[in-house]
PyMOL Python script that loads the backbone (N, CA, C, O; Angstrom):
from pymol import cmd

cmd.read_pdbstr("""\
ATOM      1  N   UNK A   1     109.592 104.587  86.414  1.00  0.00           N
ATOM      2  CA  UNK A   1     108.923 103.601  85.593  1.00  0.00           C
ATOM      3  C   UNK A   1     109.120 102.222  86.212  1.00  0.00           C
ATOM      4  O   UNK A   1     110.175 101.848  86.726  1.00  0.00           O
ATOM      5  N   UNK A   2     107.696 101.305  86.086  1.00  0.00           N
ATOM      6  CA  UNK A   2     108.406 100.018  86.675  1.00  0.00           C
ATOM      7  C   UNK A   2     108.896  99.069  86.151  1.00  0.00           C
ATOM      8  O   UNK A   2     108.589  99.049  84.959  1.00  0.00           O
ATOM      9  N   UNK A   3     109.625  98.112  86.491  1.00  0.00           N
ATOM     10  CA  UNK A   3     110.221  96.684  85.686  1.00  0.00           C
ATOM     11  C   UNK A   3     109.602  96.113  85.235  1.00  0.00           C
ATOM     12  O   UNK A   3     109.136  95.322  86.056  1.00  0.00           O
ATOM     13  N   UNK A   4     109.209  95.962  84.269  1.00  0.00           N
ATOM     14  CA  UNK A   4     107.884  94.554  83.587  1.00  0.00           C
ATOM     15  C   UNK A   4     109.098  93.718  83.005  1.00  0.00           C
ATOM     16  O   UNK A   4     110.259  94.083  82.822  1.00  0.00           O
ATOM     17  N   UNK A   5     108.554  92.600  82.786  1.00  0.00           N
ATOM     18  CA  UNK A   5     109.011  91.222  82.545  1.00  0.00           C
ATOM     19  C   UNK A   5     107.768  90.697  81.438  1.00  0.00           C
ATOM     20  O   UNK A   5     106.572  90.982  81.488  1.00  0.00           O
ATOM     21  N   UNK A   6     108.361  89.983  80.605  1.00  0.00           N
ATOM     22  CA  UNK A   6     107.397  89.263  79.609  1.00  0.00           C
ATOM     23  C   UNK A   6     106.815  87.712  79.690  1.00  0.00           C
ATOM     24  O   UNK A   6     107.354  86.773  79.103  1.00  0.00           O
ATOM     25  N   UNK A   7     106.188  87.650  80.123  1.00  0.00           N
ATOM     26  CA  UNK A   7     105.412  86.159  80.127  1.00  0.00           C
ATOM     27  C   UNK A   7     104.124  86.093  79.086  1.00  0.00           C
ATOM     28  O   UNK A   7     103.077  86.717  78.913  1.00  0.00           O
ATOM     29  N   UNK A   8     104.827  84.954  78.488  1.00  0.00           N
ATOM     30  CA  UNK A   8     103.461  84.221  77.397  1.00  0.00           C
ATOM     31  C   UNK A   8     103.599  83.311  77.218  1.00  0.00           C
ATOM     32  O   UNK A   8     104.714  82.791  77.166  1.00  0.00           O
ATOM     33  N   UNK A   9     102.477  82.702  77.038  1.00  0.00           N
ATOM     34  CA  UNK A   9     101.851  81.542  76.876  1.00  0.00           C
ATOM     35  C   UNK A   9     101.191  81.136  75.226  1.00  0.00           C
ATOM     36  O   UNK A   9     100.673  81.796  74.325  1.00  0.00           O
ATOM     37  N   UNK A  10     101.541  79.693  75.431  1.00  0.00           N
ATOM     38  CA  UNK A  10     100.866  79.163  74.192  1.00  0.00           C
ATOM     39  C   UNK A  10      99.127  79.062  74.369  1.00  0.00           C
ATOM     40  O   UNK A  10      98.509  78.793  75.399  1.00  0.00           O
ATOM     41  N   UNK A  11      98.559  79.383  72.956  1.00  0.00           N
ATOM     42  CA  UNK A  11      97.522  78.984  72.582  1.00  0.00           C
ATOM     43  C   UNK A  11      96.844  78.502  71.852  1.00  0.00           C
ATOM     44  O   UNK A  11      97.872  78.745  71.220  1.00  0.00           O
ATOM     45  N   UNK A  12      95.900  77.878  71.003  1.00  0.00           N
ATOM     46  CA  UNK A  12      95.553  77.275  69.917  1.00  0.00           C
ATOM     47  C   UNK A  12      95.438  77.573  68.805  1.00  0.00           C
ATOM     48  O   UNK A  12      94.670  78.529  68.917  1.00  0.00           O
ATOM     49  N   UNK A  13      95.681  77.443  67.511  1.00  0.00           N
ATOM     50  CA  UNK A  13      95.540  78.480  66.706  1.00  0.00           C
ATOM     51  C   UNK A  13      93.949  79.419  66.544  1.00  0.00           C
ATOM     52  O   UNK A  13      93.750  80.616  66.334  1.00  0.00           O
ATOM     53  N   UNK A  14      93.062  78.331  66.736  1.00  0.00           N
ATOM     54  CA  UNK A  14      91.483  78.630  66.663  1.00  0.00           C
ATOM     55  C   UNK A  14      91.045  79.722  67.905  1.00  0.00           C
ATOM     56  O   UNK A  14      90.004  80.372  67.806  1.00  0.00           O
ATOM     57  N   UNK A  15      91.857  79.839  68.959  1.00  0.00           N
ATOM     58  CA  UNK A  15      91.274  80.749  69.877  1.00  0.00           C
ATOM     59  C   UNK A  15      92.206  81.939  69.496  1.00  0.00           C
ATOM     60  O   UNK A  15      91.661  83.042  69.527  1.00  0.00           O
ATOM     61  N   UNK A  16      93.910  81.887  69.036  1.00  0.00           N
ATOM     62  CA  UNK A  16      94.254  83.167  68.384  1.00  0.00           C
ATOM     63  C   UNK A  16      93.356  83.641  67.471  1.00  0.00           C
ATOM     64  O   UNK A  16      92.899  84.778  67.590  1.00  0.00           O
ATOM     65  N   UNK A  17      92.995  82.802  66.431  1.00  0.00           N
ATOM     66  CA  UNK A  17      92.216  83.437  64.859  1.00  0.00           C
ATOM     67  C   UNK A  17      90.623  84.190  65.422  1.00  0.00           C
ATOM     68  O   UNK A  17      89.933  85.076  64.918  1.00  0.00           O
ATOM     69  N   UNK A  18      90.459  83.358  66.693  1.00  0.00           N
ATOM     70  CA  UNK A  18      88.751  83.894  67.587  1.00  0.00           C
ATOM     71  C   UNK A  18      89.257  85.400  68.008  1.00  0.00           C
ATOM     72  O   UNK A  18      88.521  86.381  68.112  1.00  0.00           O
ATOM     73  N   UNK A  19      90.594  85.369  68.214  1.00  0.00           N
ATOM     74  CA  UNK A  19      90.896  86.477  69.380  1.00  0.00           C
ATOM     75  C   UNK A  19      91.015  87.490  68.050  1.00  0.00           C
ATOM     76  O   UNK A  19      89.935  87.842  67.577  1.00  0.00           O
ATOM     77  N   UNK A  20      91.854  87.836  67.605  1.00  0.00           N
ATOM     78  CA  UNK A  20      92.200  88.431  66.066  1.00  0.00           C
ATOM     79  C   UNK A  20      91.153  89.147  65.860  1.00  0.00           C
ATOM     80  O   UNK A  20      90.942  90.357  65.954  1.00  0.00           O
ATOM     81  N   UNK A  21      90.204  87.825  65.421  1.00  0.00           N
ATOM     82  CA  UNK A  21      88.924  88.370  64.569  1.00  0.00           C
ATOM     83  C   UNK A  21      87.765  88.952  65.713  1.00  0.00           C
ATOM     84  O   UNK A  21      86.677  89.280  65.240  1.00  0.00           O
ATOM     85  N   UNK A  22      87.977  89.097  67.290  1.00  0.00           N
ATOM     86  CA  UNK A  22      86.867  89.566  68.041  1.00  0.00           C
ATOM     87  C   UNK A  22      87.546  91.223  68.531  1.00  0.00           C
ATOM     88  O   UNK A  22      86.760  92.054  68.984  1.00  0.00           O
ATOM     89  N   UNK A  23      88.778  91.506  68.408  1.00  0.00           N
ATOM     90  CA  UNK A  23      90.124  92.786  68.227  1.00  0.00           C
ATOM     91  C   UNK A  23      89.856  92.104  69.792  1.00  0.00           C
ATOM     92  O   UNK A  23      88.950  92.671  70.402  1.00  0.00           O
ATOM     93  N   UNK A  24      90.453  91.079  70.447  1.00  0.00           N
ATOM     94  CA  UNK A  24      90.894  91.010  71.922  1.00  0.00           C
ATOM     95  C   UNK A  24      92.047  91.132  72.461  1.00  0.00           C
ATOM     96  O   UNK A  24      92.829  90.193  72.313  1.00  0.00           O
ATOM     97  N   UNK A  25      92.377  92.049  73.059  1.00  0.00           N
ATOM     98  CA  UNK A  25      94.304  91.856  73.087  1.00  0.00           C
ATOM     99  C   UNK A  25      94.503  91.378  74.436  1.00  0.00           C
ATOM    100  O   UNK A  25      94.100  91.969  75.438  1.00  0.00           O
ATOM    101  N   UNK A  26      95.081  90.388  74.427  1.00  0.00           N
ATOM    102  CA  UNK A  26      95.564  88.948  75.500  1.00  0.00           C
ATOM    103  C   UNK A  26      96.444  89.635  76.359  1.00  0.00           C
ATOM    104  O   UNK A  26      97.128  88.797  76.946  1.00  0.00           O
ATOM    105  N   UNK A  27      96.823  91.123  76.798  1.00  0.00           N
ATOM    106  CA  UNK A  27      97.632  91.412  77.341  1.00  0.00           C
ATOM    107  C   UNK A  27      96.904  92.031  78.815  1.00  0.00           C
ATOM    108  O   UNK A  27      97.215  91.665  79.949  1.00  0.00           O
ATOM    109  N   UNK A  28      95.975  92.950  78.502  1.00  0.00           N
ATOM    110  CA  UNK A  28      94.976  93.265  79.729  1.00  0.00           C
ATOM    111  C   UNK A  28      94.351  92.208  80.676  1.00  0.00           C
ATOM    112  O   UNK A  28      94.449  92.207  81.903  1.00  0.00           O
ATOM    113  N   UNK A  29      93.608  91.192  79.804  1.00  0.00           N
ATOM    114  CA  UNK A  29      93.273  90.188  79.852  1.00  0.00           C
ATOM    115  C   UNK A  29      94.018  89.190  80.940  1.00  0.00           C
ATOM    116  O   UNK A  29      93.620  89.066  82.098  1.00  0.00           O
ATOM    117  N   UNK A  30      95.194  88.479  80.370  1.00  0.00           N
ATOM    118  CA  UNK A  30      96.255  87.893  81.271  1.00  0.00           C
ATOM    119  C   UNK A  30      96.392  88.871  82.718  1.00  0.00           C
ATOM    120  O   UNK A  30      96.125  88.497  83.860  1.00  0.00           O
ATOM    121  N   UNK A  31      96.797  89.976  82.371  1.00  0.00           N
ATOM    122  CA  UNK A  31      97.389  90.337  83.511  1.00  0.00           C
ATOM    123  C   UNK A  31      96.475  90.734  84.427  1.00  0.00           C
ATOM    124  O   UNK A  31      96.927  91.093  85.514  1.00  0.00           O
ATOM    125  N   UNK A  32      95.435  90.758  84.282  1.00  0.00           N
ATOM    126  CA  UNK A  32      94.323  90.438  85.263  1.00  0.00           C
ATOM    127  C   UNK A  32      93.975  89.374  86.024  1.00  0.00           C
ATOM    128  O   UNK A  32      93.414  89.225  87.110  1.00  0.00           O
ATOM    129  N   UNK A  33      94.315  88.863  85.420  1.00  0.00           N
ATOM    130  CA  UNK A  33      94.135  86.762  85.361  1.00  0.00           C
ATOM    131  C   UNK A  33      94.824  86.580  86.037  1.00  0.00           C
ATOM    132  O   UNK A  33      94.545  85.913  87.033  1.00  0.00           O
ATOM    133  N   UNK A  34      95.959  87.042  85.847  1.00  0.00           N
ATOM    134  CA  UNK A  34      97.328  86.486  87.259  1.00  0.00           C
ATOM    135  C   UNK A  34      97.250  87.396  88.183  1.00  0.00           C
ATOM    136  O   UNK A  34      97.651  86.949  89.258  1.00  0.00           O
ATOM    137  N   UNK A  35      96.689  89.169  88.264  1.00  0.00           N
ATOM    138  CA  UNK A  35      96.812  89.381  89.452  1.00  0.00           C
ATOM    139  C   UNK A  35      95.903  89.010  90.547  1.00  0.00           C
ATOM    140  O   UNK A  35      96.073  88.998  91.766  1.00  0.00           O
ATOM    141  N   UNK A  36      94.701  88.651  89.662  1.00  0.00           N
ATOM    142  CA  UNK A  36      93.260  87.715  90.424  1.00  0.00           C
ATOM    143  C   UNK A  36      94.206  86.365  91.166  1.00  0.00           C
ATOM    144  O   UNK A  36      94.356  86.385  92.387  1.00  0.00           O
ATOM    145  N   UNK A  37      94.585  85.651  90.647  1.00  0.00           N
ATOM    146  CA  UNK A  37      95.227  84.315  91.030  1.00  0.00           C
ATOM    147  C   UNK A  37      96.506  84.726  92.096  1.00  0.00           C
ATOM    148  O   UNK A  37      96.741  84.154  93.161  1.00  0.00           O
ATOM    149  N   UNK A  38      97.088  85.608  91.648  1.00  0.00           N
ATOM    150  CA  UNK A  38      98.207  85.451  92.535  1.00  0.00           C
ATOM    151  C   UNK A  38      97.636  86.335  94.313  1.00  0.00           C
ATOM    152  O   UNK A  38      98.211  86.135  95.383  1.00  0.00           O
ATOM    153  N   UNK A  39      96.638  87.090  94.149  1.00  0.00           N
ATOM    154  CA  UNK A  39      96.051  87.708  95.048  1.00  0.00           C
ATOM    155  C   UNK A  39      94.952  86.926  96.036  1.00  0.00           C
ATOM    156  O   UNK A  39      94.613  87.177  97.192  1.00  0.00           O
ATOM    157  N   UNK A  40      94.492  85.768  95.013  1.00  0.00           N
ATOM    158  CA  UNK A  40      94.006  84.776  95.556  1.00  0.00           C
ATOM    159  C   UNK A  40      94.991  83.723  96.358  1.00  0.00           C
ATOM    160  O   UNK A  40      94.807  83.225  97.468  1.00  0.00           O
ATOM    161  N   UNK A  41      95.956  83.563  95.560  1.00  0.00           N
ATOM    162  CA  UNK A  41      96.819  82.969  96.693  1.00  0.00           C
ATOM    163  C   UNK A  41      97.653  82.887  97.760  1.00  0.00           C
ATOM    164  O   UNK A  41      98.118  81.951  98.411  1.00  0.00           O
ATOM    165  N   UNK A  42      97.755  84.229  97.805  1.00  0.00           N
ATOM    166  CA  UNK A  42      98.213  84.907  98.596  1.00  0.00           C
ATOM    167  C   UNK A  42      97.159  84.971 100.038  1.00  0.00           C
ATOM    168  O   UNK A  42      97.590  84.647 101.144  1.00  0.00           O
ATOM    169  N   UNK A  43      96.311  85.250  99.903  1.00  0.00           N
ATOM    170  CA  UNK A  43      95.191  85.080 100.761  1.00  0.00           C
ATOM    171  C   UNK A  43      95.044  83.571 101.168  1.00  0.00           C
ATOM    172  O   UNK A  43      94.977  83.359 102.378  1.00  0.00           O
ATOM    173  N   UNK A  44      95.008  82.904 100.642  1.00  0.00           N
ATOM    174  CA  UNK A  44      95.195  81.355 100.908  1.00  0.00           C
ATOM    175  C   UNK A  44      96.635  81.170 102.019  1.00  0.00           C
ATOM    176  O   UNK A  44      96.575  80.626 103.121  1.00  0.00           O
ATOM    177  N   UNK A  45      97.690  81.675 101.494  1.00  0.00           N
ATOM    178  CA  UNK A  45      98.871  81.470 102.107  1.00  0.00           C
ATOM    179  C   UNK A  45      98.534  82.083 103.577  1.00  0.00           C
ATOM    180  O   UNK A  45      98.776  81.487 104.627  1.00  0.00           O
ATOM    181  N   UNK A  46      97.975  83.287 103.486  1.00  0.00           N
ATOM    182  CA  UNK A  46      97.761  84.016 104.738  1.00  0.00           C
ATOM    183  C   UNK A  46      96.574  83.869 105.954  1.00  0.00           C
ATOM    184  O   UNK A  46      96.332  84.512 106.975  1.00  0.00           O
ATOM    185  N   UNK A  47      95.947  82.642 105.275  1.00  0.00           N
ATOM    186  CA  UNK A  47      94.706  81.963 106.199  1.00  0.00           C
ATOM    187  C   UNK A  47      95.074  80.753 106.852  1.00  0.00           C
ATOM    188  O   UNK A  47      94.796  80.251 107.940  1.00  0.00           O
ATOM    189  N   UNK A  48      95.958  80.346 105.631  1.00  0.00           N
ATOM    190  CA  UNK A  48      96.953  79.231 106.829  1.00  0.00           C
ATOM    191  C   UNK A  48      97.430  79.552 108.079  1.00  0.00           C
ATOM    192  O   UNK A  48      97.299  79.037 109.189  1.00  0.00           O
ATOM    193  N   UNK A  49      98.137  80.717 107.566  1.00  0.00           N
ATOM    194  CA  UNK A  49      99.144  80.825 108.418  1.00  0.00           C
ATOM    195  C   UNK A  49      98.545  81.616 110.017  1.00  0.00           C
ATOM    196  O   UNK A  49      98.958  81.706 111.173  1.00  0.00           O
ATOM    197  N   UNK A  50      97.407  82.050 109.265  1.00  0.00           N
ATOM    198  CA  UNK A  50      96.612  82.417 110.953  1.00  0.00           C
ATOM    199  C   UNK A  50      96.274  81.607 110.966  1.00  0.00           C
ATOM    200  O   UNK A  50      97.075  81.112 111.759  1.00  0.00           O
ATOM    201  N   UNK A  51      95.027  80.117 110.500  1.00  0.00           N
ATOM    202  CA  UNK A  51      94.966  79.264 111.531  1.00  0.00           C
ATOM    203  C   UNK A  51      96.251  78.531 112.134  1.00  0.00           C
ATOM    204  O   UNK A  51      95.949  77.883 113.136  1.00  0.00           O
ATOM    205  N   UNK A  52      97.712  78.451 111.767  1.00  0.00           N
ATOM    206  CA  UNK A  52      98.588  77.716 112.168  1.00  0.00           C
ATOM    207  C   UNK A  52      98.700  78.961 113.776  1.00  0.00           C
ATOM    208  O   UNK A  52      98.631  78.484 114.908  1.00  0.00           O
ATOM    209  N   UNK A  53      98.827  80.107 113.602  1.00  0.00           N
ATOM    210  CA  UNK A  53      98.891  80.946 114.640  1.00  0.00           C
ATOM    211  C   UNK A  53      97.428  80.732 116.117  1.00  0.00           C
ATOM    212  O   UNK A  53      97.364  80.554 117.333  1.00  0.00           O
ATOM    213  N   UNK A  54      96.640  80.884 115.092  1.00  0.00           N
ATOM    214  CA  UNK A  54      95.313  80.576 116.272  1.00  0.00           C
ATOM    215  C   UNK A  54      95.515  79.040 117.013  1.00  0.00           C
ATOM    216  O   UNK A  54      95.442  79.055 118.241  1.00  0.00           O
ATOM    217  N   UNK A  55      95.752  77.781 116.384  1.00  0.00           N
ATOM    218  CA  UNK A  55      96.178  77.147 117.239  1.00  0.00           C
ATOM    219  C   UNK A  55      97.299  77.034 118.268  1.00  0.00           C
ATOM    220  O   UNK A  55      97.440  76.104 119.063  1.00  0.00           O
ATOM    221  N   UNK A  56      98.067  78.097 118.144  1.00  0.00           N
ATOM    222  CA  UNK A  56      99.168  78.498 119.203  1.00  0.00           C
ATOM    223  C   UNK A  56      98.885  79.196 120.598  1.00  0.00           C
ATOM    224  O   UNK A  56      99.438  79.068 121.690  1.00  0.00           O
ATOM    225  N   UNK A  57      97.519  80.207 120.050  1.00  0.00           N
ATOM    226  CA  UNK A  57      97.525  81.209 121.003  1.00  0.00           C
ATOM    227  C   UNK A  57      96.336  80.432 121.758  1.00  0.00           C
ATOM    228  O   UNK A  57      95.527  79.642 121.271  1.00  0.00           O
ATOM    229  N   UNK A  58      96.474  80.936 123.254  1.00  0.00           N
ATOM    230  CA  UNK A  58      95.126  80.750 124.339  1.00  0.00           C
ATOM    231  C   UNK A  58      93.947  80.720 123.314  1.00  0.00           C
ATOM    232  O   UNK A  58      93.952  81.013 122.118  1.00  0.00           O
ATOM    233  N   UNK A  59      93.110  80.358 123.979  1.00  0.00           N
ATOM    234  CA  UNK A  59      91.713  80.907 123.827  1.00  0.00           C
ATOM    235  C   UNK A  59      91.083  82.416 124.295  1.00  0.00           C
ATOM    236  O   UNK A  59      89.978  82.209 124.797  1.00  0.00           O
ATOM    237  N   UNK A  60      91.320  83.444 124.298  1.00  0.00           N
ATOM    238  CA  UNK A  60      90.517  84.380 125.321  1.00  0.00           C
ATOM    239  C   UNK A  60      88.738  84.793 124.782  1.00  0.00           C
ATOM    240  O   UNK A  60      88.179  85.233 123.776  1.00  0.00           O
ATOM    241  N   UNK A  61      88.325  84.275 126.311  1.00  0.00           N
ATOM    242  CA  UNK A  61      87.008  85.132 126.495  1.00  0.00           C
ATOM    243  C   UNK A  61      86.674  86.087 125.756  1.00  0.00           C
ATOM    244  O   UNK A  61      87.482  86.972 125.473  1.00  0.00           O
ATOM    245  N   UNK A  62      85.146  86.082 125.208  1.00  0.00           N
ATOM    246  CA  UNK A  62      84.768  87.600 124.609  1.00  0.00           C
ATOM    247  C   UNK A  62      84.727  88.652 126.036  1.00  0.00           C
ATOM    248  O   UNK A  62      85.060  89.833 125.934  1.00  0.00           O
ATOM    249  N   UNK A  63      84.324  88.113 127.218  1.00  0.00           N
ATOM    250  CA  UNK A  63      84.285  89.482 128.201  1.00  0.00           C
ATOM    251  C   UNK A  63      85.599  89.696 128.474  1.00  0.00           C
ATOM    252  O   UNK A  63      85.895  90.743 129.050  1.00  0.00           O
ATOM    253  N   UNK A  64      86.473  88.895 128.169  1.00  0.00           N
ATOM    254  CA  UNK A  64      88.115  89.619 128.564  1.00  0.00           C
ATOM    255  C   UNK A  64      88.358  90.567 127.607  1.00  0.00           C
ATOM    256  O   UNK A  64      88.907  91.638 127.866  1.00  0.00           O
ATOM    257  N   UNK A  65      87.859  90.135 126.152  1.00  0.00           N
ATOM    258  CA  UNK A  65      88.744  91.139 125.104  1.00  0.00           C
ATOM    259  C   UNK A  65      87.666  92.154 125.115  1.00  0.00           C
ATOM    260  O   UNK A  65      88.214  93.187 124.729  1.00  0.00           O
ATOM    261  N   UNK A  66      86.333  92.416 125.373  1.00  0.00           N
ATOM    262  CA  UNK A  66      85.571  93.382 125.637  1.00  0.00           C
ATOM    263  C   UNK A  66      85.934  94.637 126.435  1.00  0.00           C
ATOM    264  O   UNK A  66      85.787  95.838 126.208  1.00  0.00           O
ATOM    265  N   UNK A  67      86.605  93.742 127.733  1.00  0.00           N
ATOM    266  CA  UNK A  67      87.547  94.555 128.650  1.00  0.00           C
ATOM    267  C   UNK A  67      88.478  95.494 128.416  1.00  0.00           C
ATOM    268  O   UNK A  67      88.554  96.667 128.780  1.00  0.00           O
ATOM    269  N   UNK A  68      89.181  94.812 127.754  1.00  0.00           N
ATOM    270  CA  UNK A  68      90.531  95.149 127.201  1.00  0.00           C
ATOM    271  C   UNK A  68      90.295  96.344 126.029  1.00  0.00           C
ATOM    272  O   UNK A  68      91.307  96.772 125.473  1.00  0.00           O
ATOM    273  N   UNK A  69      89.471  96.684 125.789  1.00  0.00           N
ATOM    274  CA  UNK A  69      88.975  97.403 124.315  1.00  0.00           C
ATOM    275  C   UNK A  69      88.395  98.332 124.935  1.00  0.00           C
ATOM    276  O   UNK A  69      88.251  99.365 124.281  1.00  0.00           O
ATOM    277  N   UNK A  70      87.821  98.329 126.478  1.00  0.00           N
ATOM    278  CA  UNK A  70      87.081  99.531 126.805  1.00  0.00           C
ATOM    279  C   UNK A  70      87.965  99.997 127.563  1.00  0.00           C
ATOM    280  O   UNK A  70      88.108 101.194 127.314  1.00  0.00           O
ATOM    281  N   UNK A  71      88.996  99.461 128.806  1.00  0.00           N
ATOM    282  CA  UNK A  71      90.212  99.871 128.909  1.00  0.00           C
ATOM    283  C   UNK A  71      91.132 100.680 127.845  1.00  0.00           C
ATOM    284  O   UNK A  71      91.425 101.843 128.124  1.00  0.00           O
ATOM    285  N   UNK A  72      91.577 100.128 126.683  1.00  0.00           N
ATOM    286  CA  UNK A  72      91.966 100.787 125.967  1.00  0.00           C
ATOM    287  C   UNK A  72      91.461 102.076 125.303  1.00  0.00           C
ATOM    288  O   UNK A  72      92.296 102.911 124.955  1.00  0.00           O
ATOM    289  N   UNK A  73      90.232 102.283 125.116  1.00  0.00           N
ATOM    290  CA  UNK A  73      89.142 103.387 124.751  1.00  0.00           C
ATOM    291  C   UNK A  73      89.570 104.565 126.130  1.00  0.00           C
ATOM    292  O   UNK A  73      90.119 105.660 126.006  1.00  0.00           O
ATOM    293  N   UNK A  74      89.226 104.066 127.078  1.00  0.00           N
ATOM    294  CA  UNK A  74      89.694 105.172 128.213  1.00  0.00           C
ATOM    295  C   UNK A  74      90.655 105.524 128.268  1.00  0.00           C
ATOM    296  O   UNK A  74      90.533 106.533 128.964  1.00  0.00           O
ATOM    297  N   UNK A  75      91.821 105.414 127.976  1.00  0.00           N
ATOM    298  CA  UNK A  75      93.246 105.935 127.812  1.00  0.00           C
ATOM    299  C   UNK A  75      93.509 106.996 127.064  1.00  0.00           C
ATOM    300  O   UNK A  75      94.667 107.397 126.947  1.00  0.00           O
TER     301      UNK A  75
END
""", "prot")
cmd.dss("prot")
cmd.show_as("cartoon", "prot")
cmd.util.cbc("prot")
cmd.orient("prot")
């Protein structure tokens, strides 16, 4: 079984009494919400960090890495 942890948040009374009265339960909901966001940022973190990498590395040619891929195919 896995570890869950409880996180909640405040809300207004008018969007609880909306939620109540529409049967919405804030629990599916949220945790969608954060795995959208945290998956989004994560991707953010990881686009940095290749362009911080791409400005490190050479430049190579498309006919070098073309090379290198049909070389590798023959092996």
């Amino acid at each position: 079984m896995s570890d869950y942890v409880v996180v909640a948040t405040k809300v207004p009374r008018r969007l609880k009494d909306l939620m109540d009265e529409l049967g919405i339960k804030p629990s599916p909901i949220m945790r969608k919400a954060l795995e959208e966001e945290v998956r989004r940022r994560l991707l953010e973190k990881l686009e940095r960090r290749a362009l911080k990498l791409r400005e490190k590395l050479p430049e190579i040619p498309d006919e070098e890495i073309a090379e290198l891929i049909r070389e590798d195919r023959e092996r």
